[in-house]
TIGUFI-343512 format. One record per residue: residue in three letters; x, y, z of N, C-alpha, C, O in turn. Coordinates in steps of 0.05 Angstrom, whole numbers, plus 5000, padded with zeros to 4 digits. Layout:
REM residues N
ALAXYZXYZXYZXYZ ...
***
This chain:
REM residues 263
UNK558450004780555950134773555150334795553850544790 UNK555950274815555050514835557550724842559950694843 UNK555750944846558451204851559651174876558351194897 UNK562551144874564351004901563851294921563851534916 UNK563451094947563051224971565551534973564951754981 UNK567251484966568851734967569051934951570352134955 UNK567051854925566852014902564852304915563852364936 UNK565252454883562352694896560152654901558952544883 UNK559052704918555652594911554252724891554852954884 UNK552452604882550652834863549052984877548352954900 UNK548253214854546653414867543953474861543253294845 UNK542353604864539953594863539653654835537853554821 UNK542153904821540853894795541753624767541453604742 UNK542653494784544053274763541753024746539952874756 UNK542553054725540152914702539152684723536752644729 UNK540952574730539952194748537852264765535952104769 UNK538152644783537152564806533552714794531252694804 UNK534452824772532352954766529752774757527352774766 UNK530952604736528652364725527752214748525252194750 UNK528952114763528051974792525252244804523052164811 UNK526152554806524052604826521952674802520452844809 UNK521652574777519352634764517152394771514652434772 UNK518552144776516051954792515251974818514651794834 UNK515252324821512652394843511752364837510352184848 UNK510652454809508252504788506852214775508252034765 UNK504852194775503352004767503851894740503751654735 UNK504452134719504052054693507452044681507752084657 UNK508952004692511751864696510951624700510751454683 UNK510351574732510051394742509251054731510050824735 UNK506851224710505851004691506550964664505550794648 UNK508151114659509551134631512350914628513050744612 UNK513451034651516050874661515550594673517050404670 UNK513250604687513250354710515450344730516150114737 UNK516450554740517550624756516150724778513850794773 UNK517350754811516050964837518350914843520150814830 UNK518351024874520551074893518851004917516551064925 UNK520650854926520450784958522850894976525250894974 UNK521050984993522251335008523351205041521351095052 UNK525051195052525551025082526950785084526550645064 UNK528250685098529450405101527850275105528450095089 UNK525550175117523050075113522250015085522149765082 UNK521750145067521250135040522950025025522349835010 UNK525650155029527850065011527649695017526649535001 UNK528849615041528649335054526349075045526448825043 UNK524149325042522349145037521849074997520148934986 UNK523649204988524249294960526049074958525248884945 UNK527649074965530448904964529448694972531048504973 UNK527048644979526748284981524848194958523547984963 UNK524648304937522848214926524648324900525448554896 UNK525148054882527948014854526848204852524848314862 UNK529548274823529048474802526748764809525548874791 UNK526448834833523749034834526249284838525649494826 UNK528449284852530149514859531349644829532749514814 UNK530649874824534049924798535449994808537649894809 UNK534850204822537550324836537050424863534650464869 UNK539250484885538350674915539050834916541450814912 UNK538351104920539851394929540551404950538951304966 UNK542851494960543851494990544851725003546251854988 UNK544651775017546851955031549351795041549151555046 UNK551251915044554051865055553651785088555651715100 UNK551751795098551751815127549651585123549651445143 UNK547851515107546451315110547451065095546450855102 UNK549151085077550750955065552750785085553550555081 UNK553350925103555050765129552650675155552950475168 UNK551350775157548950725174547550535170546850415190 UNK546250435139544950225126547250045103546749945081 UNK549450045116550749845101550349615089550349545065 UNK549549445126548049215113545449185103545148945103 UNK543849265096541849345073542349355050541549235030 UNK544649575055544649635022546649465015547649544994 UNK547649265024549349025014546948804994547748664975 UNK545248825000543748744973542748914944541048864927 UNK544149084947543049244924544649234907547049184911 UNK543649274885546149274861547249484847549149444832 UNK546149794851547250024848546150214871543850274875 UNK548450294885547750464903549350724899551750714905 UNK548250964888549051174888548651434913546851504927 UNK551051514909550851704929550052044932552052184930 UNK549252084933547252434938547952634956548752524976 UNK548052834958547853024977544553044990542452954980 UNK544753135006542253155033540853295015538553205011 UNK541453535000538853704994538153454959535953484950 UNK539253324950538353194928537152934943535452804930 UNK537852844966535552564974532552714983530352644977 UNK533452945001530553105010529753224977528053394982 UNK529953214956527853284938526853084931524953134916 UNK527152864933526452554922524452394944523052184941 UNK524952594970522952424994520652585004520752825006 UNK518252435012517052635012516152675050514052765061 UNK518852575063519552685094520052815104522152915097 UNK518852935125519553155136522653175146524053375148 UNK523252935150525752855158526852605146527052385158 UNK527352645127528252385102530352295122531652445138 UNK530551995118532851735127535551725116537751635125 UNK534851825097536551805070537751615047539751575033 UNK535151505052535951245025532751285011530951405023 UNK532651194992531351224976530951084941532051194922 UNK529750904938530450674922527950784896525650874898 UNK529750724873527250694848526350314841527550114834 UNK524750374844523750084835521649994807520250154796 UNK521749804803519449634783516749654798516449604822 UNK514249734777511649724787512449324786514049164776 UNK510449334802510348994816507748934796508048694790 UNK506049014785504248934773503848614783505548444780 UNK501448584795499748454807497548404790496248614786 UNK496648174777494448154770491248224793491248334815 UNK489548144783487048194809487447864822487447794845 UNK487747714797487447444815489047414833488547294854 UNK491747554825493247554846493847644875495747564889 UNK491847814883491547814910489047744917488347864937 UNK487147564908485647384918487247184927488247024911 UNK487547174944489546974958489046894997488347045015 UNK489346704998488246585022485546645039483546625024 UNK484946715066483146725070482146955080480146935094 UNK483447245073482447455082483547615060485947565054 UNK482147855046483248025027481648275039479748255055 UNK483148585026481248735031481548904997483348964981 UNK478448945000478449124979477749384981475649414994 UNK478949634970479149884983477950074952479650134935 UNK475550154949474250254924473650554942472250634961 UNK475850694917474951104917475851114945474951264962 UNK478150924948479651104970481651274957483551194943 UNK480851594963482851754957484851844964486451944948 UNK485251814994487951875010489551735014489051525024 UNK492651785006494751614997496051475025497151255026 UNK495851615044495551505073494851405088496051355109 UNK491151315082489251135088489950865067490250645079 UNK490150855045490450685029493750585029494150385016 UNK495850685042497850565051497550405082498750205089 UNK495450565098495750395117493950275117494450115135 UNK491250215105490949845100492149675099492249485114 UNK493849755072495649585072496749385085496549145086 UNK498349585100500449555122498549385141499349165146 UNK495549465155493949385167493649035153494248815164 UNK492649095129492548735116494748565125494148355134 UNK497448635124499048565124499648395153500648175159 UNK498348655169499648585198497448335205498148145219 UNK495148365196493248155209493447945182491047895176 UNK495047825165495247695149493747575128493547335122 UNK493047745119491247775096492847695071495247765071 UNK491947585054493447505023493247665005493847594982 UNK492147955010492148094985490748344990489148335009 UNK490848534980489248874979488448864949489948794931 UNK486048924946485649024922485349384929484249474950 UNK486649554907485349774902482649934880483850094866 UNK480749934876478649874858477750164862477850334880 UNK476550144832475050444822477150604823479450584813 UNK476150814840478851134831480351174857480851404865 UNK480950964869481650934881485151044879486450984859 UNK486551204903489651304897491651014881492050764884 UNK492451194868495451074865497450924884498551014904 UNK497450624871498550484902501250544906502450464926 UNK502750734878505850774874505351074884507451194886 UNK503151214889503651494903506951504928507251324944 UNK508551704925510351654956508451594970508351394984 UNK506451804967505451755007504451495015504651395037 UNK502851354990502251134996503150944995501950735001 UNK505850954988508450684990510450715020511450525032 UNK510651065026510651095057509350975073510350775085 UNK506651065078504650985087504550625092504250575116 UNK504650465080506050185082507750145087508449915081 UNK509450285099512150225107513849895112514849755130 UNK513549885084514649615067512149505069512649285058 UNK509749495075507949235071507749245046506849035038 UNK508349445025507749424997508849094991507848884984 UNK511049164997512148814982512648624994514648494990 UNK510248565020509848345034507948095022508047855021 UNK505848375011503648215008502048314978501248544977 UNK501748134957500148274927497948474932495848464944 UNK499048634920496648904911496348904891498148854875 UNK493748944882492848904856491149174851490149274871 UNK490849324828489449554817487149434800487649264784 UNK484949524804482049434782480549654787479249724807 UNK481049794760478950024759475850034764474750224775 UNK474649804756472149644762471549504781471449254783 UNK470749754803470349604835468249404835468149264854 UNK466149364809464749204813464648884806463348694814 UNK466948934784469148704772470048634798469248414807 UNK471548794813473248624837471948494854472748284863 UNK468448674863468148474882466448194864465348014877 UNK466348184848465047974834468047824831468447714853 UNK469647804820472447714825472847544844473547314839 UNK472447634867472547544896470647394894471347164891 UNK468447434895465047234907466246994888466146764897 UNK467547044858468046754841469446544858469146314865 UNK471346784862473946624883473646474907475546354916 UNK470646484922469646384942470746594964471946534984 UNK470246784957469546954983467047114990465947264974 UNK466247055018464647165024464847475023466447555040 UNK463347715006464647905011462648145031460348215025 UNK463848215051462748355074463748685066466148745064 UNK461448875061461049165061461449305088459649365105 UNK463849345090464249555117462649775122463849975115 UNK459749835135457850085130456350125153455049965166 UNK456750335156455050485189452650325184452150155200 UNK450850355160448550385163447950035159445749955152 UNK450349855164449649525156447849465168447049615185 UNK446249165164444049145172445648825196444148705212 UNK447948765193449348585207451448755229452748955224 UNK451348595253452248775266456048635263456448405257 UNK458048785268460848585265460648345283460748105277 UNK460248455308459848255323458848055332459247905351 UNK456748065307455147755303456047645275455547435265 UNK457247835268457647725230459247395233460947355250 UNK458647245219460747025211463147065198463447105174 UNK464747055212467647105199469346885196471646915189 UNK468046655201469146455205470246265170472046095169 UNK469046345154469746335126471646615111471746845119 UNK473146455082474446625065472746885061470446885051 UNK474347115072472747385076473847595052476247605050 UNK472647715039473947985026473048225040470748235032 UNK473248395054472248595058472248845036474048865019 UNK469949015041469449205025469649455030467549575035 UNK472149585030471849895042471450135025472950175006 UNK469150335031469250575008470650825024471750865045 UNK470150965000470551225009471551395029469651385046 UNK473251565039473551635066471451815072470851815096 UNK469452035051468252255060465952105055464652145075 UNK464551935037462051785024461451535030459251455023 UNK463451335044463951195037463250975013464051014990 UNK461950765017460550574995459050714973457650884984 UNK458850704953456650724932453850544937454550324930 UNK451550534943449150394949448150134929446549954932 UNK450450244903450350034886452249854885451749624876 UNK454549914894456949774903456449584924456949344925 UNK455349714942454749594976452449404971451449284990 UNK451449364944448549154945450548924921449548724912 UNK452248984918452348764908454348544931454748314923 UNK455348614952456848524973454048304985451548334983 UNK455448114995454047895009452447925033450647775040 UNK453248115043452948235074454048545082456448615084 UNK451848715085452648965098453349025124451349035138 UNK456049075140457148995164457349285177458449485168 UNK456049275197456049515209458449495238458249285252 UNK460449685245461849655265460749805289461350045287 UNK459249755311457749835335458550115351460050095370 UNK457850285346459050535360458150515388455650545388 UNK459150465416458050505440458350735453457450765476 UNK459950975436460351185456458351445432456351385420 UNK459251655432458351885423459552055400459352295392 UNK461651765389463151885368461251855350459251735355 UNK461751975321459551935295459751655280458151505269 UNK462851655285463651395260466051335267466751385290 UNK467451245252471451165260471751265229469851265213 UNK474351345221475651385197476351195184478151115198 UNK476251055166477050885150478950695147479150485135 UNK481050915170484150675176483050555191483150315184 UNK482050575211481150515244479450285229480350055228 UNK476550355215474450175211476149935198475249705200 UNK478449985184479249745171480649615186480249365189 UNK482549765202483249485227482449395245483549215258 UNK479249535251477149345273476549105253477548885260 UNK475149095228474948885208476648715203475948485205 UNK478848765195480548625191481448375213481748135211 UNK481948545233482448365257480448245273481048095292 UNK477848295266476048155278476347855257476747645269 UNK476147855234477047655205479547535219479647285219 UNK480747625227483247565230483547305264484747105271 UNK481847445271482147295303479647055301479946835311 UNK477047145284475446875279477146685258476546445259 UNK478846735243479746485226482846315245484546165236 UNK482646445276485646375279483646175310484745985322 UNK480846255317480646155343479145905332478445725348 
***
């Protein structure tokens, strides 16, 4: 099934490599239930989770470089450099590059253990990958993405996680207000990450099952969103900055959750 290492590689204009780079695009993406995970990071973290790989694109040089990796795959085809660089979206692609199965995650499904985060009208595929990755690292059971929030199969945002995608359930719910009601069923306390909270982090109780609530990168929260959360959590500015960006605010939160449920 895979094209032998000594064969030609394919080229950028070849039918295989072409249908693969149409799940840049969103409305592939959901038609097929297909994405691409772009990096050995991605791919690795692809390959550990059944049936999610169809196939890997390779280069010949990464093909001997990531051997043992790609010794779990079950079709590994080989490419020329300028057909893996149309498929990645790196400045300096690795050169592997995997199509996979959407993982479809129910919501219940990343309600899971004792810290989740939920991320509503985050639009940037790079903020919303590195939550992720962030949930992941401070061991959280789950990300929700809620409202209009990016595409969790965007490249950038399956980059951007650099494999935490398939560490930990991500779940999509268009209805950020469904999700955090979701959660409060599930017994979580859910805490509104917001300049303007009326709780400071540093006194908040974190000591119970937490969901956090992150909005917007330019607006953040909706006022109607943020009132239905349990607690409005403000993170303490002591210097002369305005605010923190959204990645940042999520891994002060997170790991504050993270270090009250471990001490």
């Amino acid at each position: 099934m895979s094209t032998p290492l000594t064969g030609t590689p394919l080229t950028v204009g070849n039918s295989r490599v072409k249908e693969a780079r149409k799940l840049s695009r969103r409305p592939a993406r959901s038609e097929r239930r297909l994405f691409l995970a772009d990096g050995p990071k991605a791919v690795e973290g692809a390959l550990s989770v059944s049936g999610c790989v169809v196939e890997v694109f390779a280069t010949a040089d990464a093909r001997h470089r990531y051997a043992d990796l790609l010794g779990a795959a079950d079709v590994v085809t080989t490419v020329d450099d300028r057909a893996l660089a149309s498929l990645s979206e790196s400045v300096s692609p690795a050169g592997l590059v995997a199509v996979c199965r959407h993982l479809d995650v129910p919501l219940g499904g990343a309600l899971s253990g004792s810290l989740v985060a939920i991320c509503a009208d985050v639009r940037d595929p790079g903020n919303a990958g590195t939550v992720i990755r962030t949930a992941d690292a401070a061991g959280a059971g789950g990300v929700v993405l809620a409202g209009s929030s990016v595409d969790a199969y965007n490249p950038k945002t399956v980059r951007a996680t650099v494999g935490s995608l398939f560490h930990l359930p991500v779940a999509v719910e268009a209805d950020a207000a469904a999700a955090v009601a979701a959660a409060q069923a599930a017994g979580y306390t859910v805490l509104a990450a917001d300049g303007a909270g009326d709780v400071d982090l540093f006194d908040a109780d974190l000591t119970g099952p937490t969901a956090w609530l992150f909005g917007n990168e330019a607006w953040g929260l909706p006022a109607e969103l943020a009132a239905l959360a349990d607690q409005r959590v403000a993170i303490p500015i002591h210097g002369r900055a305005e605010s923190l960006n959204l990645a940042t605010a999520a891994a002060v939160c997170l790991y504050a959750s993270a270090r009250a449920h471990r001490s």
